[in-house]
MARVOFI-909957 format. One record per atom (N, C-alpha, C): x, z, y. Coordinates in steps of 0.05 Angstrom, whole numbers, padded with zeros to 5 digits, always signed. Layout:
XZY ...
END
This chain:
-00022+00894+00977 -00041+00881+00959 -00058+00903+00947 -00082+00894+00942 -00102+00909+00936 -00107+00908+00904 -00122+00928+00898 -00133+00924+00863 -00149+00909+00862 -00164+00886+00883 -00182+00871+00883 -00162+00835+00875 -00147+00843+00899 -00121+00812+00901 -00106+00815+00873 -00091+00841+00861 -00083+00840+00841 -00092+00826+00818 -00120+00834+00815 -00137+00821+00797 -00134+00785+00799 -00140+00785+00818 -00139+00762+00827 -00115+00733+00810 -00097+00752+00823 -00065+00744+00814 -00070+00738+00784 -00065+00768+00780 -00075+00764+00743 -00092+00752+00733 -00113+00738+00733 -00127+00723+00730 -00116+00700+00733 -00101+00688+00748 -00090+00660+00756 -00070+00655+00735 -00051+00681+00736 -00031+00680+00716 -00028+00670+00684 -00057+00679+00679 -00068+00687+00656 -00084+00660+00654 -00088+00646+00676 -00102+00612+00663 -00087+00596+00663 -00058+00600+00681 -00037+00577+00687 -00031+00583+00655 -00031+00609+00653 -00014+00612+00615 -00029+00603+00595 -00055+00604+00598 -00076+00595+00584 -00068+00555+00582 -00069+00547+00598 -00072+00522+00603 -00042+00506+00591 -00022+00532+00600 +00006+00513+00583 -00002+00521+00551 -00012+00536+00547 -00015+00547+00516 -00028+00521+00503 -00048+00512+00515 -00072+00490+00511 -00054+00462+00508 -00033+00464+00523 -00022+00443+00520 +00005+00441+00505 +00014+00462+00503 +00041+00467+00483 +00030+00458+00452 +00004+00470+00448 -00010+00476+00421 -00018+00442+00413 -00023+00424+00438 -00032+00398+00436 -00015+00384+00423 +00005+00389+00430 +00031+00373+00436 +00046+00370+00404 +00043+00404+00396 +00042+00420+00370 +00041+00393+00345 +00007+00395+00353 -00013+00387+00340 -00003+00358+00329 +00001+00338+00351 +00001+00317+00358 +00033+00310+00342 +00052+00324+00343 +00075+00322+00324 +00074+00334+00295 +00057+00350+00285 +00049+00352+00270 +00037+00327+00255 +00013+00320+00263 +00004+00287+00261 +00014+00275+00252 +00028+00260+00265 +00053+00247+00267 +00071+00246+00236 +00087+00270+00235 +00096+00278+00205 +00082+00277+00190 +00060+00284+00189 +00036+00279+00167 +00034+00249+00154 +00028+00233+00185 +00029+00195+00187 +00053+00197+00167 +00077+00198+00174 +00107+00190+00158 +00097+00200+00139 +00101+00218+00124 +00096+00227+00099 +00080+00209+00086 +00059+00204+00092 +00044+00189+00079 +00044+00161+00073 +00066+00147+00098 +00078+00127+00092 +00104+00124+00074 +00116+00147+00073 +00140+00148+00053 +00126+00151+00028 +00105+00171+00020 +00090+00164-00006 +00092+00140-00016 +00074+00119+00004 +00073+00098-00007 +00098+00074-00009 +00109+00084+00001 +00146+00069+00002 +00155+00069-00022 +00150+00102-00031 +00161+00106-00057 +00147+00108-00079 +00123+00095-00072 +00102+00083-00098 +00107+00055-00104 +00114+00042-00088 +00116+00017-00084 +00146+00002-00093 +00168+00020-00087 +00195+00020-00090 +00193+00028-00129 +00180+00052-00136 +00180+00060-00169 +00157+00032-00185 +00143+00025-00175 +00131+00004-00184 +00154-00020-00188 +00166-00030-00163 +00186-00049-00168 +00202-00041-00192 +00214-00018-00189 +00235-00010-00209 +00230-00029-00233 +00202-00011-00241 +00190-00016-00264 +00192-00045-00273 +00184-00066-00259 +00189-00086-00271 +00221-00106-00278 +00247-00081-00268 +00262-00094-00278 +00268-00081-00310 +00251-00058-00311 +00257-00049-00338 +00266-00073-00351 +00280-00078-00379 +00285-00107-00409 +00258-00106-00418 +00244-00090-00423 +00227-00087-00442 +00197-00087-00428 +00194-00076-00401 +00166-00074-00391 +00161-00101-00374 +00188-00101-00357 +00184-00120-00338 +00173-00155-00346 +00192-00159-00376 +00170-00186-00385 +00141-00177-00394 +00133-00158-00408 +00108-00154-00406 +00087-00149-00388 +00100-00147-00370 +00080-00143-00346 +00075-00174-00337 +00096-00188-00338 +00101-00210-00334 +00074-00232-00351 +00079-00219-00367 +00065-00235-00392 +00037-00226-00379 +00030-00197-00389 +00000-00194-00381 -00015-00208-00358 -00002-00204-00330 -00011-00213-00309 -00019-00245-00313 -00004-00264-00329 -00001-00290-00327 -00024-00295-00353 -00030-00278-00368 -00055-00268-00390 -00049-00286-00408 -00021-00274-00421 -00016-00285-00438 -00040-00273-00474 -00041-00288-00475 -00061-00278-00499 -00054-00278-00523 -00026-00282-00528 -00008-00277-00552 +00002-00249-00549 +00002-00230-00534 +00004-00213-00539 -00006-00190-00556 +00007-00176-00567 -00006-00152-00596 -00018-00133-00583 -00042-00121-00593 -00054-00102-00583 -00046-00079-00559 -00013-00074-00575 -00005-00047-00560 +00007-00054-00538 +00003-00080-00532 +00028-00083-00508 -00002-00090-00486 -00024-00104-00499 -00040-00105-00485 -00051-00078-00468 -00057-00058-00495 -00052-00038-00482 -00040-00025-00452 -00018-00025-00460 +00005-00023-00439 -00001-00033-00409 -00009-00052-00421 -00007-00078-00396 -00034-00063-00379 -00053-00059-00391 -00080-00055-00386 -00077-00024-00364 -00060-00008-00380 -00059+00017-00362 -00033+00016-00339 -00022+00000-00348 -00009-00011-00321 -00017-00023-00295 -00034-00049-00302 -00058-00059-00277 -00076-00040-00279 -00088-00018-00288 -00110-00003-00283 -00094+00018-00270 -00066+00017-00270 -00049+00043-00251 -00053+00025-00226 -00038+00001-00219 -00035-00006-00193 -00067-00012-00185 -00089-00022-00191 -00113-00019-00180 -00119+00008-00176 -00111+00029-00188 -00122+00057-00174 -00097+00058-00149 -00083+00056-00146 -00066+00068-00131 -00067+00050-00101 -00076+00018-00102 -00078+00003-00089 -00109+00014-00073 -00136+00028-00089 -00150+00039-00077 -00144+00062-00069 -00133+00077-00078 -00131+00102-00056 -00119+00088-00036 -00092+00075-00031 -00087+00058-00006 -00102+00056+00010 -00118+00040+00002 -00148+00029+00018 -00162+00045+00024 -00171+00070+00015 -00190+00097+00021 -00169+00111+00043 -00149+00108+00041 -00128+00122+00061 -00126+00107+00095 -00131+00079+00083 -00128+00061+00107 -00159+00060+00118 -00175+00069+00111 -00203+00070+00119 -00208+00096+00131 -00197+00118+00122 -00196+00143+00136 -00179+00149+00153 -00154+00131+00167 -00138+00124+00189 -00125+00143+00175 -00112+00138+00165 -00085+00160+00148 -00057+00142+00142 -00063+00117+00138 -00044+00093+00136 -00054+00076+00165 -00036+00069+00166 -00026+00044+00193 -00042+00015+00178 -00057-00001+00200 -00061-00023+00193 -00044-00045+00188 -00025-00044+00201 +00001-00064+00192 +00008-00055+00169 +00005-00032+00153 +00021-00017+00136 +00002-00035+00105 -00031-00028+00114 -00053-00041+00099 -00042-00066+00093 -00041-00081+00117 -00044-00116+00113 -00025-00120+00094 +00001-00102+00096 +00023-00112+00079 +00006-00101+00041 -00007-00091+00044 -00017-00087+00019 -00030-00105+00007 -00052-00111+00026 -00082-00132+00028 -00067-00156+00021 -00038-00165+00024 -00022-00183+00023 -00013-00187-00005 -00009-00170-00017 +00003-00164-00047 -00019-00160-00066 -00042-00147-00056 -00066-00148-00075 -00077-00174-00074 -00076-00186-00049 -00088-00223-00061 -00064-00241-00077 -00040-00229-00079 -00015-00250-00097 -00023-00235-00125 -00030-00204-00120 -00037-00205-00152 -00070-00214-00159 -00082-00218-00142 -00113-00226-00154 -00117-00251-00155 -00095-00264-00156 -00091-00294-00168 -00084-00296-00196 -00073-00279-00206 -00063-00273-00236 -00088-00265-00255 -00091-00284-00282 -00115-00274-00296 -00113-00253-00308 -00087-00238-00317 -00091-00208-00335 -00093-00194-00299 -00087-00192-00285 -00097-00180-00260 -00128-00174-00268 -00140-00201-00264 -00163-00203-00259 -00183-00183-00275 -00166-00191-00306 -00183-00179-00327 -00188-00156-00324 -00164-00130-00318 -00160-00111-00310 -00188-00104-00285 -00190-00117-00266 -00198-00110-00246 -00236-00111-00256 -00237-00129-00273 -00265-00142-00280 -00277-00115-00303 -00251-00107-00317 -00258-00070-00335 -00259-00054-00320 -00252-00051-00296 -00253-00019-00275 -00274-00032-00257 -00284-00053-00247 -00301-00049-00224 -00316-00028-00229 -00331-00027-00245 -00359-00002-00236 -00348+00020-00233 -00327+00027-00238 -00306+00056-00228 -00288+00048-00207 -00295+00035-00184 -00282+00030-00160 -00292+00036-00140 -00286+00048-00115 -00302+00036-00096 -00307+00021-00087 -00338+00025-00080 -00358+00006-00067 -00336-00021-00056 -00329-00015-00037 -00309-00023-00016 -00295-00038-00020 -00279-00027-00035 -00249-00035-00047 -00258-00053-00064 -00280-00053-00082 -00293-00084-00102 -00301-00095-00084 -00307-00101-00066 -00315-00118-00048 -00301-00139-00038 -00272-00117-00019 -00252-00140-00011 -00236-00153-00032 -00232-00146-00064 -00223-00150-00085 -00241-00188-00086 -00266-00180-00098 -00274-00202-00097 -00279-00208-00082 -00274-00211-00056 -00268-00233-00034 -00239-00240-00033 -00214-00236-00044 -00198-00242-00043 -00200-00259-00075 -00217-00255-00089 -00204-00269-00110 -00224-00297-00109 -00248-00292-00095 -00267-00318-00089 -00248-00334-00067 -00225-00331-00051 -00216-00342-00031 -00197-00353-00049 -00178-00333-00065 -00156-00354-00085 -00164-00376-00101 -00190-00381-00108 -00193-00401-00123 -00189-00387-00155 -00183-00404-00174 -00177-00403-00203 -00152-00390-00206 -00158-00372-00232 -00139-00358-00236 -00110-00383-00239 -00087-00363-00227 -00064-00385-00236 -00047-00363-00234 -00018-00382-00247 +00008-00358-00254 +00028-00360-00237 +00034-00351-00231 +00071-00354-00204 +00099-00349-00230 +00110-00376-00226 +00131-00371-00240 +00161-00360-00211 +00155-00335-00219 +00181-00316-00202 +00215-00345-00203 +00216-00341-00229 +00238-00345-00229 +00244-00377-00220 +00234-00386-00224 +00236-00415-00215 +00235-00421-00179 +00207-00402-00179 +00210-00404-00145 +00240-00391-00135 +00253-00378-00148 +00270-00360-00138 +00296-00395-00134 +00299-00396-00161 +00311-00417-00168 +00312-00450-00147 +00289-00450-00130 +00280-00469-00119 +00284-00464-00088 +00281-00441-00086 +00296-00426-00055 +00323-00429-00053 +00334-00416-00074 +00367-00430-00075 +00381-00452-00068 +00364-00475-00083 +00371-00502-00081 +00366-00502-00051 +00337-00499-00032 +00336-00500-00005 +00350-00495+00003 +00361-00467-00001 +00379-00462+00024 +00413-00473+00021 +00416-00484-00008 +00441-00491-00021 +00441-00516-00002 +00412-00532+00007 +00411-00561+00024 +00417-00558+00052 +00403-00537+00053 +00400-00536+00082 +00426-00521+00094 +00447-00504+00079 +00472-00499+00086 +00484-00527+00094 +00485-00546+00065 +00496-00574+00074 +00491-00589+00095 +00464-00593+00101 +00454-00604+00117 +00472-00597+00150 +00465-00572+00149 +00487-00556+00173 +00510-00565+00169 +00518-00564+00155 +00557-00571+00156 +00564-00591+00159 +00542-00612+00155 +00543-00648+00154 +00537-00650+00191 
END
């Protein structure tokens, strides 16, 4: 073999290596990604999970209760409360949405949101909340807001506990029904 064919060789060597490098590094990349995606979905797992918490607090969880349903017997400071509470989940529900617009969240991951932001934009302290931050929202995000709340109709209240109470009885029938 010559210093001409050597070259040769080495050159080949040196693109086959080149070319796994190109693709080791892809591959890299692409699981990297990936972890990134999770992470970002566990964020919001565990935004979503400390939010729940929150409303079994004794003390917050009827007031949130209250606000959302706009109760208007409430004292200043709880309005308060209430107010930076829906002004927390409307910020955090748009970054969501800025995240799911910049393909950073999963669209199934969205809908399950888009799902929970129209059950709360049926609630009038929701609303109120949302009607003091629009001009500090995005464009965007006020948009599908009021299209979700022009689709709900009139503000109205979900009584939790009753529905809960009324599922029971169903399934307390529909056990019977089976056994009959």
């Amino acid at each position: 073999m010559n210093l001409e064919q050597a070259h040769y060789v080495s050159e080949l060597i040196s693109t086959i290596a080149l070319v796994f490098s190109v693709i080791y590094l892809g591959r890299q990349t692409h699981l990297a990604a990936r972890s990134n995606y999770a992470q970002m979905h566990q964020a919001r797992s565990q935004q979503l999970h400390e939010t729940t918490l929150l409303l079994t607090d004794p003390e917050l969880g009827p007031l949130i209760k209250a606000g959302l349903h706009g109760d208007t017997e409430l004292n200043d400071a709880q309005v308060l409360r209430f107010y930076f509470f829906g002004s927390t989940q409307l910020r955090l529900q748009e970054e969501i949405f800025r995240q799911w617009k910049e393909g950073t969240i999963g669209t199934d991951r969205w809908r399950t949101t888009e799902r929970m932001i129209k059950g709360m934009a049926s609630a009038p302290g929701f609303r109120s909340c949302f009607g003091m931050l629009r001009s500090g929202l995005d464009a965007e995000f006020v948009e599908l807001l009021d299209k979700l709340i022009n689709d709900s109709g009139p503000a109205t209240t979900y009584d939790l506990e009753a529905e809960w109470r009324a599922g029971v009885d169903r399934a307390r029938g529909l056990k019977s029904e089976q056994q009959a």
